[in-house]
C-alpha positions in Angstrom: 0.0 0.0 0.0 3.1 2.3 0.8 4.2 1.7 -2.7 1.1 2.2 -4.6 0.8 5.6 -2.1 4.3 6.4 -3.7 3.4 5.9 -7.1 0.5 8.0 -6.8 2.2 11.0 -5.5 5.2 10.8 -7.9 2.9 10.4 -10.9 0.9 14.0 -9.2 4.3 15.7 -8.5 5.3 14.7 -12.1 2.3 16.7 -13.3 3.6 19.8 -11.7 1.2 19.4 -8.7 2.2 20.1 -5.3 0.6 17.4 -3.1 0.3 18.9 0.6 -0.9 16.8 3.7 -1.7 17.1 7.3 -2.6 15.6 10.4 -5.8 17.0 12.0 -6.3 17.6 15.4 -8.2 15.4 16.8 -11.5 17.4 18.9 -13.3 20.1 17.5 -12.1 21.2 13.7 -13.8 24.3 11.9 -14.0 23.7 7.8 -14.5 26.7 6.3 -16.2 29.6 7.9 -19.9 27.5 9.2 -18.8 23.7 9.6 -17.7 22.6 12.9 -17.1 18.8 13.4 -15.4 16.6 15.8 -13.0 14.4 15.0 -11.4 10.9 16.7 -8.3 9.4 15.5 -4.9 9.8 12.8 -7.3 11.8 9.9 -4.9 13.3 7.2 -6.0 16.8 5.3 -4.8 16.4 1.5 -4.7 19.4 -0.6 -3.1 20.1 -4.3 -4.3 23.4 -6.8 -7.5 22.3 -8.7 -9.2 19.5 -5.9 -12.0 21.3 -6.1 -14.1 23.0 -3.0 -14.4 20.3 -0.8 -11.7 19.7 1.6 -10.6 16.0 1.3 -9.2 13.5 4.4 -7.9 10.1 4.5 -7.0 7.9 7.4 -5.4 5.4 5.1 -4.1 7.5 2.1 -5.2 9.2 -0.5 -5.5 6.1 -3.5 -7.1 4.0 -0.7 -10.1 5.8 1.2 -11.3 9.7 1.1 -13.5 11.4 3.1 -14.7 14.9 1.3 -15.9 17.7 3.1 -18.1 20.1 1.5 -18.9 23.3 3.4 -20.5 26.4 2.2 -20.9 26.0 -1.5 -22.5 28.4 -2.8 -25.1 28.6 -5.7 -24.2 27.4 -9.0 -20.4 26.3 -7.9 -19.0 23.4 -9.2 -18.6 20.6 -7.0 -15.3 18.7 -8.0 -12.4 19.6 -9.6 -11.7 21.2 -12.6 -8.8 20.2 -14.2 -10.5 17.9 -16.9 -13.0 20.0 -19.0 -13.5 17.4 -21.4 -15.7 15.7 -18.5 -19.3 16.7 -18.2 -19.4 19.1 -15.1 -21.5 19.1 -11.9 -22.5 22.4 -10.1 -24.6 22.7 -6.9 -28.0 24.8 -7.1 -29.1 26.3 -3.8 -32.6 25.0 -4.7 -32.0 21.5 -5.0 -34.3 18.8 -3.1 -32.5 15.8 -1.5 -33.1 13.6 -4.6 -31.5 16.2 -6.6 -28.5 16.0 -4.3 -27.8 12.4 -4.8 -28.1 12.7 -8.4 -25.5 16.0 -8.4 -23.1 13.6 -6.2 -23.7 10.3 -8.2 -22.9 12.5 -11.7 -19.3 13.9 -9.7 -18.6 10.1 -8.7 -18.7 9.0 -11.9 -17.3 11.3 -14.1 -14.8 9.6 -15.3 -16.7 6.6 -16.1 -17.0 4.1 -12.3 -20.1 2.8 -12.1 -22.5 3.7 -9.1 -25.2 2.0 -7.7 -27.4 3.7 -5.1 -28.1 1.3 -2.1 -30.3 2.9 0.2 -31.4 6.8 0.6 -33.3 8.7 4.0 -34.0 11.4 5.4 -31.8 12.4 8.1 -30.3 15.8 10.3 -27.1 17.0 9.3 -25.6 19.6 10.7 -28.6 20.6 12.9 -30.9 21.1 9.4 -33.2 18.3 7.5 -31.5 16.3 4.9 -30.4 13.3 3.4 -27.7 10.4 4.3 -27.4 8.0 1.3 -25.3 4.4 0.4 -24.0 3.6 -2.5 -21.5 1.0 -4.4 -19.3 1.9 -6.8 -16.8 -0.2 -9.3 -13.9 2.5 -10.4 -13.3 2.4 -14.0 -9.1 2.3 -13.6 -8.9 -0.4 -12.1 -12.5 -2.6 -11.1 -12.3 -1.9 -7.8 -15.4 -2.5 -5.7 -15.7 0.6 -3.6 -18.7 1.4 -0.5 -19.7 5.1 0.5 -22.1 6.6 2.8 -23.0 10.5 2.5 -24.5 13.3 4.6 -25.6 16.4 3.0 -28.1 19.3 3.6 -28.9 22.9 2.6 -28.4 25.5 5.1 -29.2 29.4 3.7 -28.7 28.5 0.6 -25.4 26.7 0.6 -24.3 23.2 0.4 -22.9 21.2 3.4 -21.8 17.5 3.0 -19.5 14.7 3.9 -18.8 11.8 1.0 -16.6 8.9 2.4 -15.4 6.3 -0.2 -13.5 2.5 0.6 -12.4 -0.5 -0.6 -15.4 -2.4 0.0 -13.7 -5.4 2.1 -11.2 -4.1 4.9 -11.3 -0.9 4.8 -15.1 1.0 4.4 -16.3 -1.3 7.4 -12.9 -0.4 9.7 -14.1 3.3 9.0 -17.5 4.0 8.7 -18.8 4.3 12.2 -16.0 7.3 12.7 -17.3 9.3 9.4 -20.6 8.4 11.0 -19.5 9.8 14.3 -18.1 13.3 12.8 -21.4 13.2 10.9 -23.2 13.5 13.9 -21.4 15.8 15.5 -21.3 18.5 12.6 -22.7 21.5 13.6 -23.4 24.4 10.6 -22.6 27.7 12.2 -24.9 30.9 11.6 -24.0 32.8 8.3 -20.9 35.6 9.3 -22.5 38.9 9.8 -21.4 41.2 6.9 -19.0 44.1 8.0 -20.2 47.9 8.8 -18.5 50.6 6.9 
């Protein structure tokens, strides 16, 4: 796994990408300006130019299991990264109904060609607001690896909050699921910063 992480980050620093990563803190952890979660155990914060707006974790690396966290998105930005325009595109709309959302997240899951299959969709709190928690299976097109996810997202004055968390089906979704569960619970969307007096 060590080597495959290698390869991965040699074949992005070859691409003139700077790959960044750090540890969070375990506790409390603000993402963005309104997203407060609390975390348990050795998370990792992975950042390069061009990931796109959510902020993405991993516990076991990035080419084995991620954990995006969306907070604040506002109306009509794109979800995902842009680096490939050739790929059809994905933007959030702040009027969008839960179905909608799963459909916006399965399209960003498989743009570049995995297959998804949606497992099971409710209604559940997120952040304190109504919204929706789905499961899904995917098959990643690379490679045909089996892959499990769970998701959390909601609509809070018209932005988008969410977590995605994606595995390797055997091993390593089960070993981490009830800890994005856990920081799904705990999220807390904080009231919309006051705008400044002049």
């Amino acid at each position: 796994m060590k080597t495959l992480l290698a390869v991965v980050l040699v074949a992005l620093l070859g691409a003139c990408t700077t790959v960044a990563t750090k540890k969070i803190a375990s506790g409390e952890n603000t993402i963005g300006e309104r997203l407060q979660v609390n975390i348990e155990g050795p998370w990792n914060y992975i950042s390069a130019p061009n990931m796109g707006p959510a902020q993405i974790w991993t516990m076991e690396g990035l080419p084995v299991d991620q954990l995006r966290i969306y907070s604040g998105i506002k109306d009509g930005e794109v979800i995902h990264d842009t680096r490939n325009s050739n790929l059809k595109s994905f933007s959030f709309r702040s009027n969008m109904q839960s179905d909608e959302l799963v459909s916006m997240f399965e399209g960003m899951l498989t743009r570049g060609g995995s297959t998804f299959q949606l497992s099971k969709v409710e209604p559940s709190t997120f952040g304190g607001g109504k919204g929706v928690r789905f499961e899904y299976a995917m098959v990643t097109k690379e490679d045909n690896l089996p892959l499990t996810g769970v998701a959390f997202a909601t609509v809070s004055n018209g932005e988008l909050f969410a977590l995605l968390y994606t595995a390797p089906r055997l091993g390593f979704f089960p070993r981490h699921q009830a800890r994005v569960e856990q920081i799904a619970r705990s999220a807390k969307i904080l009231p919309t910063p006051a705008a400044p007096k002049y």
